[in-house]
Structure formats: structure tokens, C-alpha cells
N, C-alpha and C positions, 0 to 999 in steps of 0.2 A: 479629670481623674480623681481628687480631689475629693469630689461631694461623692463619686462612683462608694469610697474607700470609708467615708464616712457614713457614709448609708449603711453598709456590712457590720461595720463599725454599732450602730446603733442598734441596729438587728440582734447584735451578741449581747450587747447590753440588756436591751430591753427585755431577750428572755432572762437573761440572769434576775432581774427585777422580780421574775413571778416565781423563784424557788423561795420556798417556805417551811416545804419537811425536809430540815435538817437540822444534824445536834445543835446544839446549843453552843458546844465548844466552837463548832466552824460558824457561827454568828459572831462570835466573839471577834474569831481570826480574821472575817471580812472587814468589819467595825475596825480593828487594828488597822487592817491594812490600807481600807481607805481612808481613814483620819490621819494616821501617816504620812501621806502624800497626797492629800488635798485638806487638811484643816493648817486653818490657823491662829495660833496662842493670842493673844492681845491681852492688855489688862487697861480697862477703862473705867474710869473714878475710882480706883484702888479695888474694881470685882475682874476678875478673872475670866476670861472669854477663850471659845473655842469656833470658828466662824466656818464652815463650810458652804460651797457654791460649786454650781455644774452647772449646764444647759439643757441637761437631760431630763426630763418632766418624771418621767418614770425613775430615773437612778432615784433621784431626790425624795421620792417617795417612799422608796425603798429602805434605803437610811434612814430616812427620818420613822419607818415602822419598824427598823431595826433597833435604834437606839430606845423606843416605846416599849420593845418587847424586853428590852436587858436590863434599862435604866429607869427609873424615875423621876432622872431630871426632866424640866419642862425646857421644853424648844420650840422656841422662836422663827417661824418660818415663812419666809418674805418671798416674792418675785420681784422680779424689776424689768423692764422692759426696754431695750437699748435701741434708742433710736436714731443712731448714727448708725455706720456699716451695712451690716444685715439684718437689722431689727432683730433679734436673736431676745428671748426671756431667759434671763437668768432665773434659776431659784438657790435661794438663802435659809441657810440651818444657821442660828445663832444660839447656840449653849452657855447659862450663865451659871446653871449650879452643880455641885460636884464636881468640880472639874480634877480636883486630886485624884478622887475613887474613880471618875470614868479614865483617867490616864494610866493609872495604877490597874483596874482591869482589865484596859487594852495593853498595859506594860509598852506603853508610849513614853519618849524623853523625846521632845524637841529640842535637846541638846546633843544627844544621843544617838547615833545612827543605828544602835542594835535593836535586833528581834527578836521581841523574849521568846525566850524559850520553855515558859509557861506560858505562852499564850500558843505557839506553835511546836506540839513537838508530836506532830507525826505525818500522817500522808493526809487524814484530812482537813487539817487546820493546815496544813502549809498549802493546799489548792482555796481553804477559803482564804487565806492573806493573798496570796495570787490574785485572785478573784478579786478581792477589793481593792487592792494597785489596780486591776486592770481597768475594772470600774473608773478609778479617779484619772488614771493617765496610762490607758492602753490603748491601740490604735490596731485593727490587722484590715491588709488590702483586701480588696472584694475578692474572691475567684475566679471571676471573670478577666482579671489582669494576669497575664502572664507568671507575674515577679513577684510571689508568696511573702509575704512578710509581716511578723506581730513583730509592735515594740510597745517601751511602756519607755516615755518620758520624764524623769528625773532631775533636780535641781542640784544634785550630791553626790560626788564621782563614788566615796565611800558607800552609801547608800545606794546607788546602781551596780556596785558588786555588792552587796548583802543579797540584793534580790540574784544576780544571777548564781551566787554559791547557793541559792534556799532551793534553786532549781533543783541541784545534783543532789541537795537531800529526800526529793523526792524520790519513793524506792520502787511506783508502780512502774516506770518508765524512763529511760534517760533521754535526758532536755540536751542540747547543746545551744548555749547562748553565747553571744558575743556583746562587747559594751564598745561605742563610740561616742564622740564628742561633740554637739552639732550645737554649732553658736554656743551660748552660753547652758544646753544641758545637758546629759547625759542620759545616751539610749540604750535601755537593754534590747536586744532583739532575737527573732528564731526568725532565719528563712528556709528551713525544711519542712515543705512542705506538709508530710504526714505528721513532724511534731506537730506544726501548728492544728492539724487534728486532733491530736493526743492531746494536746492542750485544750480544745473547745469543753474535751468530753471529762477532762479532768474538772474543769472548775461547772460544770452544768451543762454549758451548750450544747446538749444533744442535740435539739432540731439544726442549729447552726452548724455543727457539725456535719449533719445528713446533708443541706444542701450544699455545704464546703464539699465535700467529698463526693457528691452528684455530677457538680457540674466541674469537677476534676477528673473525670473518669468518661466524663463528655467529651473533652478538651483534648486530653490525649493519653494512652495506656500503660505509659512508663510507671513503673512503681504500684501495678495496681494491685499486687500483693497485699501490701501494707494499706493498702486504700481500702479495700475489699475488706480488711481485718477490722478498720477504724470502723466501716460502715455498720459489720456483725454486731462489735460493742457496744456502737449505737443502740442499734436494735436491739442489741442483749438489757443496755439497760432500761430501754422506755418501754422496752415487756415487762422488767422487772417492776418498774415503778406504777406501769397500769395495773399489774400484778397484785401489788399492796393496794392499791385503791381498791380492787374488789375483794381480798381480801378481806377489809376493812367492813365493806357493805354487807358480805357474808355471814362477818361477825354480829354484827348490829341484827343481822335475821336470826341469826340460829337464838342469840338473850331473848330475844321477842318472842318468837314463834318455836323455835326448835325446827335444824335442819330435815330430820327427819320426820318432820309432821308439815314438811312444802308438798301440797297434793299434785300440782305438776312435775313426772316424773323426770323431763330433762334439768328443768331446773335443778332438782332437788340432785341430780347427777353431775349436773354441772360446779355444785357447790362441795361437793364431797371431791372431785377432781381438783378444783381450782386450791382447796385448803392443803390436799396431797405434793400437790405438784405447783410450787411457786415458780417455778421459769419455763413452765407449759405457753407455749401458743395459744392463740384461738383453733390455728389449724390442729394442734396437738391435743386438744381437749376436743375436736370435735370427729378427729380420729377415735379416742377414746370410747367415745358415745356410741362413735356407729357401729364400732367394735362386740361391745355390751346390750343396743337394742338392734343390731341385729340390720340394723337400716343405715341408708347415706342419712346423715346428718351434714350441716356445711357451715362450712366457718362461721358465711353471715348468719345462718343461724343461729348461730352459737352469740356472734354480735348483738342481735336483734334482743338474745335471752338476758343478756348482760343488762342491757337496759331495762330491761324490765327488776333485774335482778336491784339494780341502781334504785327502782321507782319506788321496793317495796321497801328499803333501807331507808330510803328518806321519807318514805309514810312513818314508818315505825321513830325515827327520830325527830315527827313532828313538823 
């Protein structure tokens, strides 16, 4: 069950790893929150050290492009490869300069169990601190088990209620979390199911979420209200976020060329829709068309133009 749990487990992660368009504040707030609860202070030969380690090839990559894009300091970054148990590679971030200014703008105290509230004070820096806990020590079971459940692992009973009141200040949706004691740590956890939905889609996981919520509505129909809603979301936002990429490309043609000098009439219709209508489908733009020329037009078609729409954007940007 175990490795099942872990697998899921890495799955969330690892799409987390490839989100990139986003503010800057919620970079900060990940950076916070996983140096939080997975760095640690040391002072060696009277210099100041900040050490982080995961097992996750991708997390570590991740941070360590995170702290590139915010920081200047230079870091130090090691594998190691354990050749007892399960052969498992570690990777190692070892931070030796700044360490006041990188503390002071994640508003980190390793003495301190609070969470600034410059660093987090709204709905989307409290999903990136989220997000970077969950990154250093969150866990949720596959969906294929039964018995729903996200925790995040903590060493600091104080500190695993900071993170469960940071829940209820989130104001998209209410969390209900519980804290228990296990061995020597302290677990915040959700087993409601459709939270733990609300959760994927909260800190990024959209695809994670679709298949959470796929093979929960496989399984069996209870609740599927609320599952059917997480799923809409989903899809509301990964149309929104294809949305902006073509956007994006639209823009880059109309500086080049100007939209209205595309001699391909769907294209050039396609473009003037998509600029119109940012939370349009494929199928709703291709309603649109057939609308206006008078003919079925079909989605893939509409796909097929997209790409094309894509090839001339990256021609014109070289």
C-alpha cells in the first residue's frame, strides 16, 4: 500500500515541479514554505548555512530554479546515493550566502514558529506556502484505496497548528483539518474526500486532480455533486490556462503581421474569437465559426488551426 500511496504521492509532486506562470509573490510563498519545513540552519567555520534534501529528482530541481529566479545566492547542489536499504539518491541544496536576506524574504525564524504575514497574506500566497509544505512533507493516498487521505508531517505541535489555522484563512473554500500525534510528529491531515480535491486544484494539480476525481466517480457515486464540480474547475482552469498560451501566440502574430492581414480566413477568425472570449472552448470557438461561415467547422479543427496558429508564433519569435 505503501509504494501504491507514494507513487500518487509523486505524481502531485512532480506536476507541481513544471508550474512556472506564476506571481512572483506565490514563488516567494512556496520558497517559504518549503525551507520551513524541510531546510536546515547550521553554522560551519563561523559561515551560516541553509541545507536542503529530498529524494525527489524533480522537487529539487525545482527549488533549486526557484531560489535562481528570486535569489542571487549561489547553491551548492550535491546527490548522494544510499547504498543501504533501498538505494534511493538523495539531492542536496546547500546555501552559503545571504542567508539573513533569503530568511528575512521568506520571513523565516528557525526559532519562531510564525508565518509572516508578509510573506502570505492572501488566497494566493497561502496555496503557494501550502504547496511548498506539501512539497517538503505532504503525503495523500492513491484513489484507488478506499480511505482518502492528505497529511503533511511536522516536527512542531505549534507549527502543525499554524498550518491547520492557515487552512481556514483560506477564503476560496473551507478546509477542515485535523492534527494528531504519531511517534515523535505531528500530522496535519484532510480525509474528505472532495477537499482533498479542492486541495489538488488549489495549490496547481489540476491534471492530479482530474485523475483523483476520475477514478472516484469510477469507484462509486456517492458525493458526485461535489466531484462533478471539482472536475468542471478542473476543466475550467486548464481551458483557461491553454487559453492564455494562445493568447500569448495570438499576440506575438498580430506585433508581427497584424491580425487582420492572416490571409487564412479561419485562422484569422479564430484569432479575433480567442482575443474576445478567454474561457471559450475549442468546441465554443468552433460553434462560433460555423456560425459566421456558414459551414460545420469541428473542434479538431479548430485544434489542428491552433497548431498551426502556435507554428507561426514561434516562426515570428525566431
Amino acid at each position: 500500500m505503501a509504494k501504491v500511496r507514494h507513487s500518487f504521492t509523486s505524481k502531485v509532486k512532480e506536476e507541481l515541479s513544471l508550474i512556472s506562470e506564476i506571481s512572483k509573490e506565490r514563488k516567494i510563498a512556496i520558497l517559504s514554505g518549503y525551507v520551513r519545513v524541510n531546510g536546515h540552519f547550521n553554522i560551519l567555520n563561523n559561515d551560516d548555512l541553509i541545507t536542503l534534501q529530498t529524494e525527489n529528482a524533480k522537487v529539487a530541481k525545482y527549488i533549486y530554479q526557484l531560489f535562481k529566479e528570486i535569489f542571487s545566492s549561489k547553491i551548492h547542489f550535491y546527490y548522494v546515493k544510499n547504498k543501504k536499504l533501498n538505494k534511493t539518491t538523495s539531492y542536496k541544496m546547500v546555501i552559503k550566502d545571504d542567508i539573513d536576506h533569503i530568511l528575512n524574504t521568506l520571513g523565516i525564524s528557525f526559532i519562531e514558529n510564525k508565518i509572516s504575514r508578509e510573506v502570505v497574506f492572501n488566497d494566493d500566497t497561502i496555496a503557494g506556502y501550502l504547496c511548498g509544505v506539501f512539497l517538503a512533507c505532504g503525503s495523500i493516498n492513491s484513489p484507488n484505496i478506499s480511505k482518502y487521505h492528505l497529511e503533511f508531517c511536522v516536527n512542531d505541535e505549534d507549527f502543525a497548528n499554524r498550518i491547520s489555522k492557515l487552512f481556514l484563512r483560506y477564503k476560496a473554500t473551507n478546509f477542515e483539518t485535523k492534527i494528531i500525534k504519531r511517534r515523535k510528529q505531528y500530522v496535519v491531515y484532510i480525509k474528505k474526500s472532495d477537499k482533498i480535491g479542492e486541495f489538488l486544484i488549489m495549490i496547481g494539480a489540476i491534471n492530479s486532480c482530474m485523475e483523483f476525481e476520475n477514478i472516484r466517480i469510477d469507484r462509486d457515486f456517492i458525493n458526485s455533486a461535489n466531484r462533478l464540480n471539482n472536475l468542471d474547475t478542473a476543466n475550467m482552469v486548464k481551458t483557461t490556462n491553454v487559453a492564455k498560451k494562445q493568447i500569448e501566440w495570438i499576440k506575438i502574430i498580430d506585433k508581427n503581421l497584424g491580425i487582420n492581414n492572416i490571409s487564412n480566413v479561419k485562422i484569422r477568425l479564430i484569432c479575433q474569437t480567442r482575443l474576445e472570449n478567454e474561457t471559450y472552448s475549442l468546441s465554443d470557438i468552433a460553434n462560433v465559426l460555423s456560425n459566421i461561415l456558414n459551414t460545420k467547422v469541428s473542434k479538431s479543427n479548430i485544434a489542428h488551426l491552433f497548431k498551426k496558429i502556435e507554428e507561426m508564433a514561434l516562426k515570428y519569435e525566431g
